[in-house]
C-alpha positions, -999 to 999 in steps of 0.1 A, spaced: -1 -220 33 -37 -220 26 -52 -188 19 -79 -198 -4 -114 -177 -3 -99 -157 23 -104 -116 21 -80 -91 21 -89 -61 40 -60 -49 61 -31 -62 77 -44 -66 109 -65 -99 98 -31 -121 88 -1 -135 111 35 -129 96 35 -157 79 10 -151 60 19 -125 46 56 -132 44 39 -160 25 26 -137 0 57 -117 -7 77 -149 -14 47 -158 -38 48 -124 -55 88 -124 -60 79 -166 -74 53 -145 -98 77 -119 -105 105 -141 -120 79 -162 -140 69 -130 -151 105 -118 -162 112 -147 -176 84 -149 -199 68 -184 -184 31 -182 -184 11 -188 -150 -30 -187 -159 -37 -203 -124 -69 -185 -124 -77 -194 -161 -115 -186 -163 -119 -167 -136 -134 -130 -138 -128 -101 -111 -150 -71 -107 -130 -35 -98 -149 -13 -82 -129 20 -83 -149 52 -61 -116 65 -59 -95 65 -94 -57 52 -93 -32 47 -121 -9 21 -100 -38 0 -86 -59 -3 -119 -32 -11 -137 -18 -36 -114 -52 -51 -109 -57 -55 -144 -22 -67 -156 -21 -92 -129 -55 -103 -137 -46 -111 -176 -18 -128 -165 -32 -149 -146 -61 -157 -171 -91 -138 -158 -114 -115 -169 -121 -83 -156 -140 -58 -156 -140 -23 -143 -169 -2 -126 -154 35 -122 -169 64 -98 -200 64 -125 -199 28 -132 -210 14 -101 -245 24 -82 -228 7 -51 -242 29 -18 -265 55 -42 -295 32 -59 -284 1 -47 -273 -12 -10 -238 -17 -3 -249 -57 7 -271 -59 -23 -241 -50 -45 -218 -73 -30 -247 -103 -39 -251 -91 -71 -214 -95 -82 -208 -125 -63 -231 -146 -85 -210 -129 -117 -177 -129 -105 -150 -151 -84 -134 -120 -66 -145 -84 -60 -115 -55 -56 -128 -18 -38 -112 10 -40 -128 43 -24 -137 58 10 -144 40 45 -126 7 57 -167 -1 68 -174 0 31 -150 -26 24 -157 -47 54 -188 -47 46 -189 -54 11 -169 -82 25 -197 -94 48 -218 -102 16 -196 -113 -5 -197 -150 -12 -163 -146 -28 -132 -127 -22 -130 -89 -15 -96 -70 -19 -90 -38 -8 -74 -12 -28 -78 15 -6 -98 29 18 -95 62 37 -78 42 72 -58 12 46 -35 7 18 -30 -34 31 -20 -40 -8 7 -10 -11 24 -19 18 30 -59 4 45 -39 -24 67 -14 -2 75 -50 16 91 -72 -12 109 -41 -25 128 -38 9 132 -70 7 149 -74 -25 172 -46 -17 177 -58 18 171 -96 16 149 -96 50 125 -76 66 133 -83 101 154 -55 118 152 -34 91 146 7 105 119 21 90 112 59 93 77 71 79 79 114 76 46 130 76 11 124 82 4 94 100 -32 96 108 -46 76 77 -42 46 50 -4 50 46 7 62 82 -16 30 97 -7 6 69 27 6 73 28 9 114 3 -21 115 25 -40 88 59 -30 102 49 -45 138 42 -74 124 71 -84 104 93 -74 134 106 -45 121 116 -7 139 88 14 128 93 52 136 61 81 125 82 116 122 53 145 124 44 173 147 20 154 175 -14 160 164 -2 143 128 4 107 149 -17 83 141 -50 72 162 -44 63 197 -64 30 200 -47 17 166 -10 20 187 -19 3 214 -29 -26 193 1 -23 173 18 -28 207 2 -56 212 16 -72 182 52 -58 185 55 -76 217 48 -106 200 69 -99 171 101 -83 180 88 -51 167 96 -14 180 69 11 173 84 52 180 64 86 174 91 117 169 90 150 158 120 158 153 136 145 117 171 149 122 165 121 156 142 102 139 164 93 107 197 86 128 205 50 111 172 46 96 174 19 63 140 30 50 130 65 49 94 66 32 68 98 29 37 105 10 18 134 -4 5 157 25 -32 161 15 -51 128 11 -71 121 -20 -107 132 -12 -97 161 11 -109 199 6 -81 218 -9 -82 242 15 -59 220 40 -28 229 16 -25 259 36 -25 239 68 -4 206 57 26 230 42 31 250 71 31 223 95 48 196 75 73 215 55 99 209 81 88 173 76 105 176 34 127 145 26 156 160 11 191 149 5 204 164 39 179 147 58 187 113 38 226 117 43 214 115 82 200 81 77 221 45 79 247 42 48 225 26 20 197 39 29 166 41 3 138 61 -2 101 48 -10 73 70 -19 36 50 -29 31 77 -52 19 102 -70 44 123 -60 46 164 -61 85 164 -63 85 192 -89 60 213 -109 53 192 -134 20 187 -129 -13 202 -128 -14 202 -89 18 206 -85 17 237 -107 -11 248 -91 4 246 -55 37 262 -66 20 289 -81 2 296 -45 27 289 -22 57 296 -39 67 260 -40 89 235 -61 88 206 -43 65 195 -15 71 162 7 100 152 -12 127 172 -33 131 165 -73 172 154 -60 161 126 -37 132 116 -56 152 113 -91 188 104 -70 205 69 -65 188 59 -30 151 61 -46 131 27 -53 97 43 -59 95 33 -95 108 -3 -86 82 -2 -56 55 9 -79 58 -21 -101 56 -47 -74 22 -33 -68 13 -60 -101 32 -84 -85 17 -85 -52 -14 -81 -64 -14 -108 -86 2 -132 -58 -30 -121 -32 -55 -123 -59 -40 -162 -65 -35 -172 -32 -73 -165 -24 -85 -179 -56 -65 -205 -63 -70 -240 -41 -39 -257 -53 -19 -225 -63 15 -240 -41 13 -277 -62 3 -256 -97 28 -230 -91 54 -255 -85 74 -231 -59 79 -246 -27 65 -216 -9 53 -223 28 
């Protein structure tokens, strides 16, 4: 598989192979990283992050993975960069292009992205944008398949807001692996329209089933994979806390709702998480609403069934293996793995 100087942007731009190709190169990376054997195939290299939107999971991935595989890199936070304010989005991209061999963006619109992308002479990653996550879901990906040794099949039941990165992330990547993807949320939180019908498309291809419930108790019926995120995106006024807890509170993953779902069933969250009060936000929405927990109780977040913490380290891993695949020329003969 040949994926070299290729950008990653979202989903939608690779077949299933591809990117079953790239989990079965992170889980390769993974166990040379376990067992302590070195793999600098980028030895050299240097990768500029460009972060408008801060992270703790993605930087750190970003930059782990870049070490280990023998880069450089260097980080431009929200005050860092002038990308958009004195300098041009396509002037940016040139700029870093003649400095560095790969560009990662983090921050608001997919068009930012796309067209940072545009200018680039050499690979763009995305680490999120306000529509896609393409790099989370890679992650949420090899962990279900670790636990369930396949992806095919596999029921997977998203509760919440569907209308942005996460919701349409993981409908786009579940209809292309051929998996049963089902969005639980009152209607007017289903995701856009025109991004269904071409997640349609693909399912027909695929094997996939796409399904848009609101009820949680139907949707979860023998569901493998029951996955929910924080119910105000970052970037949004914090006056929609008002409106997100009333309408998705009936939306809560909690351990009656998981004891609905198939035996050995897991639960995946991308993170952060306001499972209990112990932070600032969290506090601060308890406080006002007379709240412990929000989209997931402290019980099923801390219980047997939850991967997240397992899921949030194979953020690194997958990382690293999309940041080698589109750097690297000869990655498959230097890597020595037999991937296809």
């Amino acid at each position: 598989m040949n994926l070299y100087g290729k950008d990653f942007l979202k989903l939608l731009d690779f077949t299933p192979d591809e990117i079953n190709y790239l989990i079965d190169l992170a889980a390769a990376l993974k166990a040379k990283k376990k067992a302590g054997i070195p793999h600098k195939l980028c030895e050299g290299k240097n990768v500029a992050l460009i972060f408008e939107k801060t992270s703790t999971r993605t930087r750190c991935s970003f930059e782990v993975a870049s070490r280990d595989l023998g880069m450089g890199c260097t980080y431009l936070d929200p005050s860092g960069s002038q990308i958009g304010k004195k300098e041009s989005i396509a002037d940016t991209a040139r700029v870093l292009s003649s400095m560095f061999d790969g560009i990662e963006y983090r921050g608001f619109g997919q068009v930012i992205v796309e067209e940072l992308a545009e200018f680039a002479s050499v690979p763009v990653w995305n680490g999120l944008t306000n529509e896609f996550h393409p790099t989370q879901i890679l992650a949420d990906f090899l962990t279900i398949k670790e636990h369930f040794g396949t992806l095919k099949g596999i029921k997977f039941v998203y509760m919440g807001d569907s209308r942005f990165n996460m919701g349409n992330s993981l409908m786009v990547g579940c209809a292309k692996m051929g998996m049963s993807f089902t969005a639980c949320a009152p209607e007017e939180y289903f995701p856009d329209k025109a991004l269904i019908a071409e997640c349609e498309a693909i399912a027909a291809e695929t094997g996939a089933t796409l399904s848009f419930c609101t009820s949680p108790e139907e949707a979860v019926k023998d569901a493998d994979v029951i996955y929910t995120d924080i119910w105000v995106s970052m970037g949004e006024p914090a006056e929609v806390w008002a409106e997100r807890i009333e309408a998705l509170s009936p939306y809560q993953v909690n351990s009656a709702l998981m004891a609905k779902a198939a035996p050995g069933a897991i639960f995946m969250h991308c993170l952060p998480s306001y499972h209990d009060l112990k932070t600032a936000i969290g506090k601060e929405i308890g406080e006002k609403f007379g709240m412990t927990e929000m989209e997931v109780t402290d019980e099923v977040f801390e219980g047997p069934q939850s991967v997240v913490f397992k899921e949030a380290e194979n953020r690194m891993h997958t990382i690293k293996a999309v940041m080698a695949a589109t750097l690297c020329s000869d990655i498959d003969d230097r890597l020595g793995s037999g991937i296809q």
